[in-house]
C-alpha positions, -999 to +999 in steps of 0.1 A: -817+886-800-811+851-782-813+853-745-810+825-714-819+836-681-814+811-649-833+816-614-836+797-586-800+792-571-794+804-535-775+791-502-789+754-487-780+730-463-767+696-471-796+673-480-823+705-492-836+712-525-839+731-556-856+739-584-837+761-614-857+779-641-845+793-679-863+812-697-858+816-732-863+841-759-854+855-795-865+823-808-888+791-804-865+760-783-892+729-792-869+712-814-834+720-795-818+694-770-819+715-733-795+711-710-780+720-674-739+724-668-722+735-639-685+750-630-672+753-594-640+771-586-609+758-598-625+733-620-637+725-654-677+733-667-690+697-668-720+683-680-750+677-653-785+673-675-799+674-708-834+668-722-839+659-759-865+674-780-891+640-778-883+644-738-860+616-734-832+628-704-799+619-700-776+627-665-742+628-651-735+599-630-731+619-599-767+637-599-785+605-610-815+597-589-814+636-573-818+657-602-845+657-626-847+682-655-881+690-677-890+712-700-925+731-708-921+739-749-953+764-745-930+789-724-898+783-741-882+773-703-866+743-687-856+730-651-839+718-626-853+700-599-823+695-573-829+673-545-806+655-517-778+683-525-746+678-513-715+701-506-697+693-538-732+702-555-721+735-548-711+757-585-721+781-606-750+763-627-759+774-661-787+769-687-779+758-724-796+746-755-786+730-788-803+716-821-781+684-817-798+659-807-766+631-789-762+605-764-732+627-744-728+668-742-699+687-740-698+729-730-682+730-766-711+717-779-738+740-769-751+766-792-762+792-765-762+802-729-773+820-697-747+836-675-752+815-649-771+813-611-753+803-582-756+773-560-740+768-525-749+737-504-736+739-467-727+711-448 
C-alpha cells in the first residue's frame, strides 16, 4: 500500500520559514519526479516544486528564489524549505510523486498523494 505523509506546516508571520517533510512508503521513489502543490480556499491546486530523479528542480514563478525542494532517495522523503513567506503563501500544501520525468506539472499529472499539511502566513 502506497502512502504520502506531509509535516512541517503550522501558523507564521510574514517573512518566517519552513521546512515540509514526506515520507514515503509501499514502494522505492528513486526514479520518480517529486513534487510540492498547493490549494488555498476558493482557488485552484497549482503547481509550486518538483525535483526530477537526476536532482534537477524546477519552480513556480512566484516561490523562485524562497523555496527550495530536495530529496534524500535513502529514506524515500522530500522537502520543502520555505523561506521569506508571504500572506498569499498561505494554502493547504501537499506532497506528490510521478515516474514522468517533464519540463511543467500539472495535479492531473501526478500518480500519488499525501492529504495535505497546512500553511498559514500572518501579516
Amino acid at each position: 500500500q502506497v502512502q504520502l505523509v506531509e509535516s512541517g506546516g503550522g501558523l507564521v508571520q510574514a517573512g518566517d520559514s519552513l521546512r515540509l517533510s514526506c515520507a514515503a512508503s509501499g514502494r522505492t521513489f528513486s526514479g520518480y519526479t517529486m513534487g510540492w502543490f498547493r490549494q488555498a480556499p476558493g482557488k485552484e491546486r497549482e503547481f509550486v516544486a518538483a525535483i526530477w530523479r537526476d536532482g534537477n528542480t524546477l519552480y513556480a514563478d512566484s516561490v523562485k528564489g524562497r523555496f527550495t525542494i530536495s530529496r534524500d532517495n535513502a529514506k524515500n522523503t522530500w522537502y520543502l524549505q520555505m523561506n521569506s513567506l508571504k500572506p498569499e503563501d498561505t494554502a493547504v500544501y501537499y506532497c506528490a510523486c510521478t515516474v514522468v520525468t517533464r519540463t511543467y506539472y500539472t495535479a492531473g499529472g501526478m500518480d500519488y498523494w499525501g492529504k495535505g499539511t497546512l500553511v498559514t502566513v500572518s501579516s
